[in-house]
C-alpha positions, 0 to 999 in steps of 0.5 A: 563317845559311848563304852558299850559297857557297864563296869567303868576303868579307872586308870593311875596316871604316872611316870610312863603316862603323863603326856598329852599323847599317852593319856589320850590313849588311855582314855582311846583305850578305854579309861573312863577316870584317871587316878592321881597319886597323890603319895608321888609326884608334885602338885605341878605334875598333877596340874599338868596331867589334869589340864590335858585330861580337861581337854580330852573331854572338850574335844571328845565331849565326853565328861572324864572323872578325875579321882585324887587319891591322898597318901594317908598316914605312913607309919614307919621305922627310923633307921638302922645303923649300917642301914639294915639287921637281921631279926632272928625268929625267937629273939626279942625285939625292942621298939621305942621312941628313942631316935637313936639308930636300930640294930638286931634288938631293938628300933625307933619307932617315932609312932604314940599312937602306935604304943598308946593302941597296943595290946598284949599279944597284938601282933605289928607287921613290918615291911609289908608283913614280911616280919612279924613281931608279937607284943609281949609288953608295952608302955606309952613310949615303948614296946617289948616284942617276940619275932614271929617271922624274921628276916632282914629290916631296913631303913624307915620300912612301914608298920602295921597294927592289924586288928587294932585302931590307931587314935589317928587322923586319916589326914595328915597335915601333907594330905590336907594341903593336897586336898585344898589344891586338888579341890582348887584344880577341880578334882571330882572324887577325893579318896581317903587312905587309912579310913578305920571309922565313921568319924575318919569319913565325916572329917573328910567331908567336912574339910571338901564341903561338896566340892567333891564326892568322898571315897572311902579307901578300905586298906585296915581290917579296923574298918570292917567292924564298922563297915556298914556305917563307913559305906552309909557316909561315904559317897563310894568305896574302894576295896585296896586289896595291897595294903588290906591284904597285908594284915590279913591272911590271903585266903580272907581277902575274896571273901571280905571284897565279896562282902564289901561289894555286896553291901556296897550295891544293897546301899547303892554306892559306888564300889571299886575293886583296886590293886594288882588286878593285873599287876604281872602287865607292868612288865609284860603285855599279857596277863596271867590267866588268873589276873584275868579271872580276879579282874572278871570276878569282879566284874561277875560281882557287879563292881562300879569300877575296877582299878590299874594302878602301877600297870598304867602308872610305870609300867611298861604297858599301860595302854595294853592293860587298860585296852586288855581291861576293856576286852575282859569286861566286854567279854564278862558282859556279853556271858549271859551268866553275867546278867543271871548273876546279876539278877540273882545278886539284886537285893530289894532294899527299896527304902519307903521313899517315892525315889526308890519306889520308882527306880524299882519300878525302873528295873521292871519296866526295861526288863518287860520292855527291853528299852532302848535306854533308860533316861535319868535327869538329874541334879545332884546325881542322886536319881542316877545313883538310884537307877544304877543300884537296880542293876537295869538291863538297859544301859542308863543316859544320865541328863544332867545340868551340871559338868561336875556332876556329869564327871563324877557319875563317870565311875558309877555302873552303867551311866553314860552322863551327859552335861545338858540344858535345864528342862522345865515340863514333862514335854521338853523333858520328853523331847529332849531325853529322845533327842539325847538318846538319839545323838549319844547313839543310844536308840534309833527312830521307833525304838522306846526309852523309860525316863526317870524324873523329879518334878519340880525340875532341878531340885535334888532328891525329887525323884517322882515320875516314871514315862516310857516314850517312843523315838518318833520321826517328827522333833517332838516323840509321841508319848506312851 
């Protein structure tokens, strides 16, 4: 079952969409992963919904990516006698340690990490940036603030402290139970929430130890400081457009996506572009024109993937949005300004190394040939990756031993994977990428295909050959 596209649609799965027949037609519609929210439901829900994507794949005998997404640190207020109070702009506001309930002065705020980051002048935001405070003095249990922007705070609403980094764990001890599950169900991507360093990535990874790909989950202005670093260890990146867009301004939002996407694809890694894509489809079964302009510049900027998360999750019309994604994607691509921006976005940051010697060559070959397909075997998914930074212009068959890697280049540009048999020479490597494109409807006899190998087959990271072949009639192609 092949898309006829480049940019893949990552889908949340929720209240409205965890039955068999619902999730089946998300993926019908278009869905090449499914997101599991790991900040709701339980782990027997996410199980379930997990168990019926597996069979999808067996019976559509296309490899589906699964992405568990970990809630991250929630820090919030505690209570509010009567529930709520009104902060008026001007007023001093008190936050501190103590659990007693909050009024119009002051709140608990049960965060040391908070008050132990703090400085003069920070700014904390409340309740999604709709009241702001200024911190006029602080100590390590407390902190006297000035209400910026005022209005009416309730019950445990969140906290944040943009520009600051907090002395914390992007794990907490909820996520890392999560994690262990969600890697013992067999999930292919693990995104962590709250990444504001090298060193929240690398935690990570030790804790998963393979089992999965990391994505990296840029929601704190904190980590743009040390955004190439972040992307370097990472194995992807999700550009979380709600809660990244909370502590900045709105009109620094674009530029710093724009920015993220572009290192993203200089680095080779995978880059998704998240929330409210078309967020006015959780109630209604069009989209606005903008939504549809924010969801096409992605795909204009050369994105991996972009992202639904309540539209498919609780929304009313979640197979509508992934179907009206689709459409917006299918018709980004056919614009030939789409491949012009593409071609004038490619960065050359071929690093010395044979791998990235021949994916460049790649790149130049499809674009002089026109290539039916360009064929990637590999292991680990690295030769994959290579290829899709290139940005070819024909759509890429990735060959590869192993289902679970299969599934995670599922999110990735332009690769349609397919779980095959191990090779052992460079004539049934050519026999088989001809028989694979021929079977996966990518080429017809007497058409050509580029295939890109490492010799000695099946060990990662040996990416050396580069072989154009022609579809011939005969089992065995004739070799150009």
């Amino acid at each position: 079952m092949r898309r006829k596209r480049n940019a893949k649609i990552i889908a949340t799965l929720g209240p409205t969409s965890s039955d068999p027949a619902a999730i089946r037609a998300l993926f019908e519609a278009g869905a090449d992963v499914f997101r599991l929210n790991f900040s709701h439901g339980t782990h027997a829900d996410h199980a379930r919904r997990l168990s019926i994507i597996r069979g999808l794949e067996t019976e559509f005998g296309r490899p589906i990516g699964v992405l568990m997404d970990l809630q991250g640190p929630k820090l919030r207020l505690g209570s509010f006698a009567g529930g709520k109070a009104e902060l008026a702009e001007g007023s001093a506001f008190r936050l501190d340690m103590d659990p007693t309930a909050g009024g119009a002065g002051r709140a608990p705020l049960p965060h040391p990490e908070i008050f132990a980051a703090l400085r003069d002048g920070a700014d904390l935001l409340l309740d999604d940036g709709k009241i702001r405070l200024r911190v006029e003095r602080f100590g390590p249990d407390f902190a006297e603030t000035t209400v910026i922007v005022g209005g009416t705070i309730s019950d445990r609403k969140g906290v944040s402290a943009p520009g600051l980094v907090l002395p914390i764990s992007p794990l907490t001890t909820k996520d890392r139970a999560d994690l262990e599950y969600g890697l013992s169900l067999g999930v292919d991507w693990v995104a962590l929430s709250f990444v504001q360093r090298p060193e929240d990535i690398e935690e990570g990874r030790a804790l998963i130890n393979g089992r999965a790909w990391v994505m990296a989950k840029l929601e704190k202005p904190a980590a743009m400081e040390r955004l190439e670093e972040i992307v370097a260890l990472a194995d992807g990146i999700m550009v979380a457009r709600g809660d990244l867009g909370v502590e900045l301004l709105p009109e620094q939002v674009p530029g710093l996506q724009r920015r993220i996407v572009r290192i993203c694809r200089k680095a080779g890694k995978p880059v998704v572009v998240a929330t409210q894509m078309l967020e006015s489809m959780v109630s209604a079964p069009l989209p606005t024109r903008a939504e549809a302009s924010d969801v096409a510049t992605a795909v204009y900027d050369g994105v991996d993937a972009v992202m639904l998360s309540a539209e498919s999750a609780s929304g009313k019309y979640p197979v509508e949005a992934v179907t009206m994604m689709n459409r917006i994607i299918a018709q980004v691509e056919k614009d030939p300004a789409y491949r012009q921006g593409i071609e004038a976005t490619h960065t050359t940051t071929a690093e010395a190394t044979t791998a990235d010697a021949v994916c460049c060559a790649l790149r130049r070959v499809a674009a002089v040939l026109s290539p039916a397909a360009t064929i990637t075997y590999t292991s680990s998914g690295f030769t994959s990756l290579r290829a899709a930074r290139e940005r070819p212009v024909a759509p890429i068959l990735a060959l590869t031993p192993h289902l679970a890697t299969a599934r995670r280049l599922a999110l990735v540009w332009g690769v349609h994977a397919v779980p095959f048999e191990e090779i052992h020479d460079v004539g049934e490597m050519v026999e088989h990428a001809c028989l694979a494109a021929l079977s996966e409807g990518f080429a017809t006899r007497g058409e050509t295909v580029v295939v890109v190998a490492g010799i000695p087959f099946g060990r990662s990271g040996t990416t050396n050959l580069l072989h154009v072949a022609q579809i011939e009639e005969g089992k065995i192609p004739e070799n150009t």
